[in-house]
N, C-alpha and C positions, 0 to 999 in steps of 0.2 A: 504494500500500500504506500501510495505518495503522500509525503505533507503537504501536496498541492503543485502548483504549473508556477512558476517565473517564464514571463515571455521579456524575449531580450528583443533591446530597439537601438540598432546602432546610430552612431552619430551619420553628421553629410558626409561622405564619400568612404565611407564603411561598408561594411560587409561582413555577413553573421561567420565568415570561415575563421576570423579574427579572437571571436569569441570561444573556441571552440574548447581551451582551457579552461575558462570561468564555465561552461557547460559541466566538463566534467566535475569540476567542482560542484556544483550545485547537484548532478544527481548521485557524486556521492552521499552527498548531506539527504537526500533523500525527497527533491524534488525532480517534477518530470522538468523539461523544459521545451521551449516553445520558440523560435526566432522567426523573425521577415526578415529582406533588408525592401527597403523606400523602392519606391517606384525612381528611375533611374540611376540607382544604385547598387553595389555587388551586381548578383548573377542576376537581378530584375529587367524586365525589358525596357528599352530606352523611348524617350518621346521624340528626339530628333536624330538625326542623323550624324550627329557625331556623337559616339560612345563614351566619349570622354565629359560630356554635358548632362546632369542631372534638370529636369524640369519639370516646372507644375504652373498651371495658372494662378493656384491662392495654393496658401496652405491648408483650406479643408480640404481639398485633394488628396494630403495625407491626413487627413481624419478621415474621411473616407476609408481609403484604405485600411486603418488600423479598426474600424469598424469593421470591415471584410474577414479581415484577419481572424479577429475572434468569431464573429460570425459563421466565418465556412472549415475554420483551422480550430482554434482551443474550444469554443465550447462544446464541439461534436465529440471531442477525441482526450480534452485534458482535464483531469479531475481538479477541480477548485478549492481551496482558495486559492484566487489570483493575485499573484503579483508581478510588477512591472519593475524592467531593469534596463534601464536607457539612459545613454549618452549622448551631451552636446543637442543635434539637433534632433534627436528622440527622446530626449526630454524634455526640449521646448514641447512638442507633438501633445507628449504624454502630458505637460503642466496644465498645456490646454483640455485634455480629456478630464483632469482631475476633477475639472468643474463642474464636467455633465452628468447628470443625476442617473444618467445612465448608464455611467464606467462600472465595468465590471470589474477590475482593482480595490484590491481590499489596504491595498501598500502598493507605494512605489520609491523605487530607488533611484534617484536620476544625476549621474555623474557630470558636472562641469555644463547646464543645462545651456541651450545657447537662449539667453535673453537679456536685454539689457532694458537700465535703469533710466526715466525720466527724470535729471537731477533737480529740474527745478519742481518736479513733485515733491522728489520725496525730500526736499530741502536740505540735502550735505551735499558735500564733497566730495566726489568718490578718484579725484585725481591723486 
């Protein structure tokens, strides 16, 4: 029996073969695990014609996606609880899912997340 599914979300110009250490680690620990990589990124298909270019129109394009993902990939096949393990800009993705009342994430871990701060919001200095 698993403690549950980690799905891993690589950063921009990653790819889950990178991961494949921290995999092992995790199902020794005793969970299943789960990875994408982004729609043109790693072994995903690309949108233009150079291979070398990752593309989306917006970013719900990868909400989409990661909506997909659990949809047709983890909830058919990986026993729950979920949690989420993303880097840079799969943890921007993920920060944006955290909000929907819909996230299937019970936890998430998100390394080095790519967002940055409006400083005259939040009123410091971040130089």
């Amino acid at each position: 029996p698993y403690r549950g599914t980690v799905c891993v979300f690589p950063g921009r110009g990653e790819y889950i073969e990178k991961y494949f250490e921290v995999v092992a680690d995790l199902r020794r620990r005793g969970y299943a695990v789960a990875a994408m990589d982004w729609r043109g990124q790693g072994g995903s298909a690309r949108m233009l014609a150079n291979p070398r270019k990752g593309y989306v129109r917006t970013f719900a394009d990868y909400d989409r996606d990661l909506a997909s993902f659990m949809e047709q990939v983890v909830l058919p096949t990986c026993p729950g609880p979920y949690i989420a393990l993303a880097h840079s800009m799969g943890g921007n993705i993920l920060l944006r899912n955290a909000v929907d009342p819909a996230s299937h994430f019970e936890r998430m871990v998100l390394s080095a997340p790519m967002i940055a701060f409006a400083i005259a919001t939040i009123g410091a200095s971040l130089r």
